[in-house]
Wavefront OBJ file of the C-alpha trace (Angstrom):
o trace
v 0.000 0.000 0.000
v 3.055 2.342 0.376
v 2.800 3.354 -3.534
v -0.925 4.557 -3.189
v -0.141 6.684 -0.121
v -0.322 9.993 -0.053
v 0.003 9.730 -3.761
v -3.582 8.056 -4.756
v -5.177 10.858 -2.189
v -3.751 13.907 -3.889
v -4.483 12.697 -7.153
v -8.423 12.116 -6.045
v -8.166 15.845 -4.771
v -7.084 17.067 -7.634
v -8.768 15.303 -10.312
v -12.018 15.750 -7.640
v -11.610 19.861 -7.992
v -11.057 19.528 -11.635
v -13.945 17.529 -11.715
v -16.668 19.564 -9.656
v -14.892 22.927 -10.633
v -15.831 21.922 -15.061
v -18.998 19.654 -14.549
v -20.500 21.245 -11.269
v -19.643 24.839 -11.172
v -19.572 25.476 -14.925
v -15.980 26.693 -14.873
v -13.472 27.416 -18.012
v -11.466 24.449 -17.881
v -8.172 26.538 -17.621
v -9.420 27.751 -14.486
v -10.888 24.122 -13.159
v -7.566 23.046 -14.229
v -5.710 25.934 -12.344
v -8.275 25.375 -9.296
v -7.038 21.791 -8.943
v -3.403 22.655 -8.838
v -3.698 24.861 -6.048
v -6.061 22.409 -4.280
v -3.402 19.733 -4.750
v -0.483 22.108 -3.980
v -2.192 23.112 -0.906
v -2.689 19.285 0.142
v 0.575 18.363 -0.286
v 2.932 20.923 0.722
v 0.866 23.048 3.536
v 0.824 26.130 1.504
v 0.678 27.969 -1.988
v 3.132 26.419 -4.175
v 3.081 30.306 -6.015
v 6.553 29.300 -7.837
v 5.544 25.888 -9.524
v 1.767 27.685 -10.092
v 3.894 30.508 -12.181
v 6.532 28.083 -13.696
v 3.493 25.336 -14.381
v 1.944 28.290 -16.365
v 5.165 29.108 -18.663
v 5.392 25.494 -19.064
v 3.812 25.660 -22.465
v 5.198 28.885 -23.971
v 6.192 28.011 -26.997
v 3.127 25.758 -27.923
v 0.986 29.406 -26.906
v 2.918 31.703 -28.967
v 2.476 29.040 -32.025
v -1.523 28.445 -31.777
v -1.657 32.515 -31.178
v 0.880 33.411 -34.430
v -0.952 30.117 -36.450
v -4.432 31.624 -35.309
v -3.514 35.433 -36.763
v -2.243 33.353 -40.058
v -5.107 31.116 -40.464
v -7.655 34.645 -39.708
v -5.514 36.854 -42.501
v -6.033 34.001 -45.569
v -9.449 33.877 -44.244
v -10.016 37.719 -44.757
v -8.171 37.934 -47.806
v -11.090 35.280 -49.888
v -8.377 32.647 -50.336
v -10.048 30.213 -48.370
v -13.526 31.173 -49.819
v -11.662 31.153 -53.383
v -10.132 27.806 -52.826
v -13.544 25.904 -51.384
v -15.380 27.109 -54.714
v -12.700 26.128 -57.355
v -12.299 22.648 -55.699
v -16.451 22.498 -56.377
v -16.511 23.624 -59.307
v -13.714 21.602 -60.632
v -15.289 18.550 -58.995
v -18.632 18.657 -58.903
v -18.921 15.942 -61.555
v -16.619 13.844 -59.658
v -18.125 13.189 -56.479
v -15.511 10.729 -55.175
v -12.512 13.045 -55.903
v -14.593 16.299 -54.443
v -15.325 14.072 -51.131
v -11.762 13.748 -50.839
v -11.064 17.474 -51.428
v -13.545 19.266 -49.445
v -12.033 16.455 -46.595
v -8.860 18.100 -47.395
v -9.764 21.497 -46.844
v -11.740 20.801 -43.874
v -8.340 19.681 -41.804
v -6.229 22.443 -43.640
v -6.359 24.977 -40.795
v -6.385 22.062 -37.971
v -2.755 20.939 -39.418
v -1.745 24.784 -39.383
v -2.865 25.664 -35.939
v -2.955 22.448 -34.246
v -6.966 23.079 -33.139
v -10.023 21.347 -34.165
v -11.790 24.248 -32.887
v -10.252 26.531 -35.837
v -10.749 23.406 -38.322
v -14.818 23.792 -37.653
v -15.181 27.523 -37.466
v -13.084 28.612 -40.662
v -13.219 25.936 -43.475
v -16.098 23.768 -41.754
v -18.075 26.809 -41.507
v -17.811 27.411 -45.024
v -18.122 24.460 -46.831
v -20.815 23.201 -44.677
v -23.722 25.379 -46.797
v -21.941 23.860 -50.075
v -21.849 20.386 -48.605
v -25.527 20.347 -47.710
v -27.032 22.035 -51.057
v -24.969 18.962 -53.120
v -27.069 16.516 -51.146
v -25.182 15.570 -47.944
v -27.505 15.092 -45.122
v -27.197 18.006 -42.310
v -25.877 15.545 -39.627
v -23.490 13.717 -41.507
v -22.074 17.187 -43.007
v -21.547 18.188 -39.497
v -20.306 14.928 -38.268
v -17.855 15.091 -41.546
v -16.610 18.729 -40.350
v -15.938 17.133 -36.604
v -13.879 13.905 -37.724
v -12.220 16.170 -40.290
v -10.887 19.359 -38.031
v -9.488 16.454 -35.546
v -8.070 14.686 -38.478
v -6.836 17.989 -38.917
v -5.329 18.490 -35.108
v -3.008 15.433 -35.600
v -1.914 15.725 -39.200
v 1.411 17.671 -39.563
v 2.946 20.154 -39.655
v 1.721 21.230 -36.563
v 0.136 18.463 -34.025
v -0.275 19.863 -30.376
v -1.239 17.128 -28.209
v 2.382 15.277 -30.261
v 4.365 18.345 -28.881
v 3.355 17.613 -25.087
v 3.432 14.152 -25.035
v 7.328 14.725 -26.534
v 7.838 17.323 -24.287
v 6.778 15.189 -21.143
v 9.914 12.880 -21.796
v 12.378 15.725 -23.492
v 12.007 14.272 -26.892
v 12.094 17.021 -29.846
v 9.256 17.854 -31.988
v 11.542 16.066 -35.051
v 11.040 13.689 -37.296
v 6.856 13.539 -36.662
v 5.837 14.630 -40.324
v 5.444 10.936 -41.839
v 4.258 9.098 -39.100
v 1.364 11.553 -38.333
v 0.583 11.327 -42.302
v 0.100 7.891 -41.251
v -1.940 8.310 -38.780
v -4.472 10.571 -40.375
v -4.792 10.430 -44.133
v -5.986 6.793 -44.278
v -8.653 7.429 -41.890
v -9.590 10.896 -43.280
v -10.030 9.242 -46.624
v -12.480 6.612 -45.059
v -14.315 8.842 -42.872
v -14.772 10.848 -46.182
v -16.341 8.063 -47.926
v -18.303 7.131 -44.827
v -20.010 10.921 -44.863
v -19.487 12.824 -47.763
v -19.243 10.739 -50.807
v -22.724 8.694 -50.620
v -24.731 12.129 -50.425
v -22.542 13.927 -53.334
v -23.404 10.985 -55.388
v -27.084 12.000 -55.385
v -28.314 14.616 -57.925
v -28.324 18.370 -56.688
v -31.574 19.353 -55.873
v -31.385 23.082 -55.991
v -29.164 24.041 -58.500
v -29.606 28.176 -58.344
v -29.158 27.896 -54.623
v -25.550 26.496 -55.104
v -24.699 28.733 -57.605
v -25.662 31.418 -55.336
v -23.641 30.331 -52.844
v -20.672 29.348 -55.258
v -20.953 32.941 -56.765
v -20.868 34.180 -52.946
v -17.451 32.610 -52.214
v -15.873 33.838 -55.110
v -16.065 37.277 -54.038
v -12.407 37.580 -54.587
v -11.320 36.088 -57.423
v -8.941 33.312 -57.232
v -5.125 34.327 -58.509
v -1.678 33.215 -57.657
v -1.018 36.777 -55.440
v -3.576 35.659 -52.877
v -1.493 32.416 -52.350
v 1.616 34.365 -51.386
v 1.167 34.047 -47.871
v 0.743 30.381 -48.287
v 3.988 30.522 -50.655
v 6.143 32.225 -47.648
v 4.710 30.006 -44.874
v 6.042 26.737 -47.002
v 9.060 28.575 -47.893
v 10.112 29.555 -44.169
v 8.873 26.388 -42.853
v 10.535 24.077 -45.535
v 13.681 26.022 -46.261
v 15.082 25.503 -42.655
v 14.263 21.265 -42.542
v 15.692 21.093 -45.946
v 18.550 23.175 -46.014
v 19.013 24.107 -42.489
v 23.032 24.624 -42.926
v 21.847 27.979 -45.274
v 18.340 28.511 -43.981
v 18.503 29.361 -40.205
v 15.208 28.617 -38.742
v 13.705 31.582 -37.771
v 11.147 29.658 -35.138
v 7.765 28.963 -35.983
v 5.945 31.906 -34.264
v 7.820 34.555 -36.518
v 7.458 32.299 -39.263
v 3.928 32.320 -38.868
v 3.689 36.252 -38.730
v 6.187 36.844 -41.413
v 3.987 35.041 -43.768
v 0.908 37.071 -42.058
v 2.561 40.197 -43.139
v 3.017 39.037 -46.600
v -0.773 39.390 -47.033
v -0.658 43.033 -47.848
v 1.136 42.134 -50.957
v -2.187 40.253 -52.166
v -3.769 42.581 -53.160
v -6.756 42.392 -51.061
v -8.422 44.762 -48.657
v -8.588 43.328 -45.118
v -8.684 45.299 -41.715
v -5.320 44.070 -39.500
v -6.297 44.958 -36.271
v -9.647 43.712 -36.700
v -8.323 40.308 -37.958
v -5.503 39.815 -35.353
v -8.163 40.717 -32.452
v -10.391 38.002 -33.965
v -7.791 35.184 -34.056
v -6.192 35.928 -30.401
v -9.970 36.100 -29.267
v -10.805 32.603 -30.849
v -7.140 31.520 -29.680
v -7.907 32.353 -26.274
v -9.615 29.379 -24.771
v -6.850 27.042 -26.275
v -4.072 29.166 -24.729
v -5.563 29.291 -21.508
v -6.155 25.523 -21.190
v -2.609 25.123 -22.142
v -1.813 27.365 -19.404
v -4.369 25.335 -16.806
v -2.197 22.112 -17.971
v 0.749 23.614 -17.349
v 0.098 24.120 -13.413
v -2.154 21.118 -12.760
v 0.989 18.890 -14.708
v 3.938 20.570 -12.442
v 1.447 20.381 -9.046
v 1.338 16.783 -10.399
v 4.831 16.442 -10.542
v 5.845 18.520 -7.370
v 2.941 16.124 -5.496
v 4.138 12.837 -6.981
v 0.829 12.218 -8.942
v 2.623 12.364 -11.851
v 4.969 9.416 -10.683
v 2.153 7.389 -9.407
v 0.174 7.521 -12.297
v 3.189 6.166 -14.415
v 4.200 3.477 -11.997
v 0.642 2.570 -12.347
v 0.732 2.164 -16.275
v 3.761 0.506 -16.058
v 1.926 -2.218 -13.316
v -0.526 -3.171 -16.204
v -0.831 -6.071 -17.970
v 0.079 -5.976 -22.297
v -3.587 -6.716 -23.215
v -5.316 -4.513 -20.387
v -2.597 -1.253 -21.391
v -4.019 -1.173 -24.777
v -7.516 -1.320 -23.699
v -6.248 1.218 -21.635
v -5.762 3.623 -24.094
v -8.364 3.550 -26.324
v -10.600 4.076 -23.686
v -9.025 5.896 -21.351
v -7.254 8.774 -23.381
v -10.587 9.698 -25.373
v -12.673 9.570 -22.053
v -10.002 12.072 -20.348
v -9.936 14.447 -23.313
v -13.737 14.986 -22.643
v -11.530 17.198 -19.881
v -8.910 18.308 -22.880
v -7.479 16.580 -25.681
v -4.034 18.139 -24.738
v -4.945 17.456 -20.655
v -5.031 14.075 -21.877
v -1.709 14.086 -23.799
v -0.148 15.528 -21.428
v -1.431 13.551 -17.914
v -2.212 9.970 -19.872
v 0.370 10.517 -22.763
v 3.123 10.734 -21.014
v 2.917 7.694 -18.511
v 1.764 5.454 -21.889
v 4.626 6.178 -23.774
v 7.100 5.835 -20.910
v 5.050 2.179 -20.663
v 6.095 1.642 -24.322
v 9.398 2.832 -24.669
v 10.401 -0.259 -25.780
v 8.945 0.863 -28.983
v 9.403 3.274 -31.740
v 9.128 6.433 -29.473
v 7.975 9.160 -32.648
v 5.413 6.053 -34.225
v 4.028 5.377 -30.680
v 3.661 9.415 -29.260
v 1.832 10.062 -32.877
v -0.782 6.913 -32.357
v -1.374 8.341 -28.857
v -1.709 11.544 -30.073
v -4.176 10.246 -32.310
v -6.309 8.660 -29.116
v -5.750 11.828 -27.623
v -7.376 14.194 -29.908
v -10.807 11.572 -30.036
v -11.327 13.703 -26.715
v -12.605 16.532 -28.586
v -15.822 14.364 -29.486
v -16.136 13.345 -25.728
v -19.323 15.209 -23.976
v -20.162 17.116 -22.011
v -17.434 19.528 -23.628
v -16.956 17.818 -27.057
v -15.666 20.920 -28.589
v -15.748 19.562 -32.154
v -18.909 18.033 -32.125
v -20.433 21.042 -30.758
v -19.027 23.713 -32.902
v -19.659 21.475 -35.846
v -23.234 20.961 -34.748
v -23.332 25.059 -34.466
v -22.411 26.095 -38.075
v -25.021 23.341 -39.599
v -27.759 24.798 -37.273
v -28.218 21.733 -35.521
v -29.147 22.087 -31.722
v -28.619 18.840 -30.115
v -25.299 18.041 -31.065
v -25.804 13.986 -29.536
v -27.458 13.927 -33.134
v -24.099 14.805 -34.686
v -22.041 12.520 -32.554
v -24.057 9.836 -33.154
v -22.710 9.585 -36.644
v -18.824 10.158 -35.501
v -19.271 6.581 -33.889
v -17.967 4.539 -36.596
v -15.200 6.957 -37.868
v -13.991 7.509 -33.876
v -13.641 3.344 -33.100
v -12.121 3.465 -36.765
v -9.544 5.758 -35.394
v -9.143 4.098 -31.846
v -8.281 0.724 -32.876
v -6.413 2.137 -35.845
v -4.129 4.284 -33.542
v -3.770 0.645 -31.122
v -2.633 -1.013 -34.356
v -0.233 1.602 -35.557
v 1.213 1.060 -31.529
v 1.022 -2.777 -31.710
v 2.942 -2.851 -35.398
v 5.449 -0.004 -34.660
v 8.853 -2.187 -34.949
v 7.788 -3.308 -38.369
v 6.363 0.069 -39.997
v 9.797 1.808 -38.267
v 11.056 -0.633 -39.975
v 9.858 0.771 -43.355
v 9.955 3.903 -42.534
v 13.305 4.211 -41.509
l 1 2 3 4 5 6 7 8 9 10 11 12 13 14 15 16 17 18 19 20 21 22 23 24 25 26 27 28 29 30 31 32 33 34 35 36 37 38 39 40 41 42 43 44 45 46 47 48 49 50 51 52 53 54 55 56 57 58 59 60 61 62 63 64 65 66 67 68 69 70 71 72 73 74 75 76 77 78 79 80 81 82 83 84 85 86 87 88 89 90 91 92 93 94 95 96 97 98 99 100 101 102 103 104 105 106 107 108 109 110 111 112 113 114 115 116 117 118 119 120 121 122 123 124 125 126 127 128 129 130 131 132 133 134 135 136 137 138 139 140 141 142 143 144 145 146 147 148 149 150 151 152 153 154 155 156 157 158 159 160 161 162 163 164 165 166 167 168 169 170 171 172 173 174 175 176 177 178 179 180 181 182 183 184 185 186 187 188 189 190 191 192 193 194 195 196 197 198 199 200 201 202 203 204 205 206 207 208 209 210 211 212 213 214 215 216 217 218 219 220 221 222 223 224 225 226 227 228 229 230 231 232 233 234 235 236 237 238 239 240 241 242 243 244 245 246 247 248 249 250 251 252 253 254 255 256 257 258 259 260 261 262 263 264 265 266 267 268 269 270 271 272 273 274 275 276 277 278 279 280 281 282 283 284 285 286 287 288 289 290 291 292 293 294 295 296 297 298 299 300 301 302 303 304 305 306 307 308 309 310 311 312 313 314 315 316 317 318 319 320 321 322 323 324 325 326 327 328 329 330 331 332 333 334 335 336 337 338 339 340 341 342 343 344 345 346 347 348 349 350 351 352 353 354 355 356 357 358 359 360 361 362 363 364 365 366 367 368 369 370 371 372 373 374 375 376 377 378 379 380 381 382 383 384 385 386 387 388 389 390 391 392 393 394 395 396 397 398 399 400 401 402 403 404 405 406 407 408 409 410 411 412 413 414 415 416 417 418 419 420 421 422 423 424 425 426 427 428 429
C-alpha cells in the first residue's frame, strides 16, 4: 500500500476539484484546471506552491505563442477570400466527380487544424464554409456536421503542426523532429475513409437546388482566385521548408515569426482586409486554447511537485500488455472529454514511458491520435459542438451519433499503428 499513499489521495483531490470545478460549477477548464493545482499544492505541501503555479503556467510557452501566431495566419487568408476562393474552385472543378470532391472538401476541412494544431479553428473557418456547399450537393445536415468534426481532428493530428504530439514529446524531453510521416500515417488513411463514410454517398445523389448552389458558389468567389492571394501560403512553405531542408543555409527563424512573417506578406495580395480587426479576432478565438494550455501547465507541475505524476506512471507501467491497450483507447478519449491536450499531457506521457520499448515518434503520434478523439467526448466535445453550431443543428448527440464509426475506426487504428510499430519503423526508416 506504500505506492498509493499519499500519492492516490492527492491525485483524487485534484482530479475531484477539476472535476466539480468543469462539470458542477460550470468553470473554463483553464481555471478548473488551475483550481485543482492549487487544491493539490495546498494538500501536499501546507501552503501555496506560487513558484511551480507561475513556472506550471510558462510550461507551455512556446506551444501558446504558435496556436496565437498560427491563429492570426489562419484569420488573414481567411479575410483575404483565399479560403472562400479555394472551397469554390475545388467544387466547381469537382462537382462531376463526387468521389474526388469528397476527398477534397475532406482536405480542406483539416487544412487549418494541421496549421494551428486546433479542431476548434478546423470547424469555425473551413467547416463553416463548406458546410452550406456540402448540404445544397445533397449531404444530409448531420453527416455534413459529423464530416466537419472527424475532419478538423483529423486535422489536429496531421502535420505540420500536431499539439497534443508536442506535449506528449515534451513530457519525456524528446524534440518535436522527425513527426511529419508518421502523423501522415496516422491521419490520411482514416480521413479518406471517414470521407467516404459521410461525404461521398450524399454527393453521389443529384443536386436538388441548382440556383441555390450557384448562389452560394458565386458568394465565395467574391475575390477572385489568382496566384497573389497564395503568397502568404507561398512564404509560410518557404520559411517552414527552407530551414528542414537546407538548415546549414536557412537558419530557422522559429515557428511563431514564421507564422507572422507570412501574415505580413498578405498586404502584398492585393486584397483589402482590416489588421487589427483580424488579429483581435484570431487571439480572441485563440484564447480558450491558450488558456487551457496554461491550466495544464500548473495542474501537470502540481502533479509532478505532489508525486501524482509518478504514481500515475508506476501505475501504467503495473498493467498487464492486453489490459494497457484497452487502456488507451478508452481511457485517453474519455479524459480528453476534460482536454485533448490534458489528456496528452497527464495519460500521454505515462503510456509512452510504458512503451518505450517501442518506436518512441510512431508510438507518441498513435497516442496523439487517441488523444485528440477527446474533442468528441461530452459534455465539452468541442468539435462536435461547434460542428453541430455552423449546420444549425441544436442537439449536437445527433451529430455525434454519426462520428461513432469513424472515432472506433480511429481508436483501434491508432492501437494497431502502436502494436505494429517495430515493423512500420522498420519501413519507414
Amino acid at each position: 500500500m506504500n505506492w498509493l499513499w499519499p500519492e492516490a489521495l492527492y491525485a483524487f483531490l485534484m482530479i475531484g476539484t477539476f472535476v466539480l470545478g468543469a462539470f458542477r460549477l460550470k468553470l473554463p477548464i483553464a481555471v478548473a484546471m488551475a483550481l485543482a493545482a492549487v487544491v493539490g499544492g495546498l494538500a501536499a505541501v501546507k501552503g501555496l506552491p506560487v513558484r511551480h503555479l507561475v513556472e506550471g503556467t510558462f510550461g507551455y510557452l512556446d506551444t501558446i505563442l504558435i496556436i496565437a501566431t498560427a491563429m492570426i495566419f489562419m484569420k488573414v487568408i481567411e479575410r483575404t477570400g483565399l479560403l472562400e476562393a479555394m472551397a469554390a474552385w475545388l467544387i466547381r472543378k469537382f462537382k462531376k466527380r463526387p468521389l474526388l470532391l469528397s476527398l477534397g472538401i475532406m482536405l480542406l476541412i483539416m487544412i487549418p487544424g494541421m496549421i494551428t494544431g486546433s479542431s476548434t479553428a478546423a470547424v469555425l473557418t473551413t467547416g463553416a464554409l463548406v458546410a452550406p456547399v456540402l448540404m445544397k450537393l445533397g449531404v444530409q445536415i448531420h453527416k455534413t456536421a459529423a464530416a466537419i468534426a472527424m475532419g478538423a481532428i483529423y486535422g489536429m493530428i496531421a502535420p505540420p503542426i500536431n499539439l497534443p504530439a508536442m506535449i506528449i514529446g515534451g513530457g519525456i524531453d524528446m524534440p518535436y523532429v522527425g513527426f511529419g510521416v508518421p502523423l501522415l500515417l496516422c491521419t490520411i488513411p482514416l480521413a479518406v475513409v471517414t470521407a467516404l463514410l459521410l461525404i461521398y454517398p450524399g454527393l453521389k445523389n443529384k443536386v436538388q437546388d441548382e440556383e441555390a448552389l450557384e448562389d452560394e458558389l458565386r458568394r465565395m468567389e467574391r475575390v477572385p482566385m489568382s496566384l497573389r492571394l497564395f503568397l502568404p501560403v507561398g512564404v509560410l512553405v518557404v520559411l517552414l521548408g527552407g530551414s528542414s531542408l537546407f538548415p546549414s543555409v536557412f537558419p530557422s527563424l522559429g515557428m511563431p515569426l514564421e507564422f507572422l512573417i507570412a501574415s505580413a506578406s498578405a498586404f502584398l495580395t492585393g486584397s483589402r482586409w482590416k489588421p487589427v480587426d483580424t488579429v483581435t479576432e484570431a487571439i480572441d478565438n485563440a484564447l480558450p486554447v491558450m488558456g487551457i494550455l496554461m491550466g495544464v501547465g500548473m495542474f501537470i507541475q502540481v502533479m509532478t511537485l505532489t508525486g501524482v505524476r509518478g504514481f500515475v506512471v508506476v501505475s501504467a507501467l503495473a498493467l498487464p500488455a492486453w489490459l494497457l491497450y484497452v487502456g488507451i483507447a478508452t481511457s485517453m478519449p474519455l479524459f480528453g472529454a476534460v482536454s485533448a491536450f490534458g489528456s496528452a499531457s497527464v495519460l500521454g506521457v505515462p503510456f509512452l514511458l510504458a512503451l518505450l520499448g517501442k518506436n518512441e515518434i510512431l508510438v507518441g503520434s498513435a497516442l496523439s491520435l487517441i488523444a485528440g478523439l477527446g474533442d468528441l467526448m461530452p459534455p465539452t466535445a468541442l468539435a462536435g459542438i461547434f460542428a453541430a453550431q455552423v449546420v444549425g443543428e441544436e442537439n449536437y448527440f445527433k451529430v455525434l451519433r454519426y462520428c461513432v464509426t469513424p472515432a472506433v475506426l480511429t481508436a483501434l487504428w491508432g492501437i494497431a499503428i502502436i502494436l505494429g510499430a517495430g515493423y512500420i519503423a522498420g519501413v519507414l526508416y
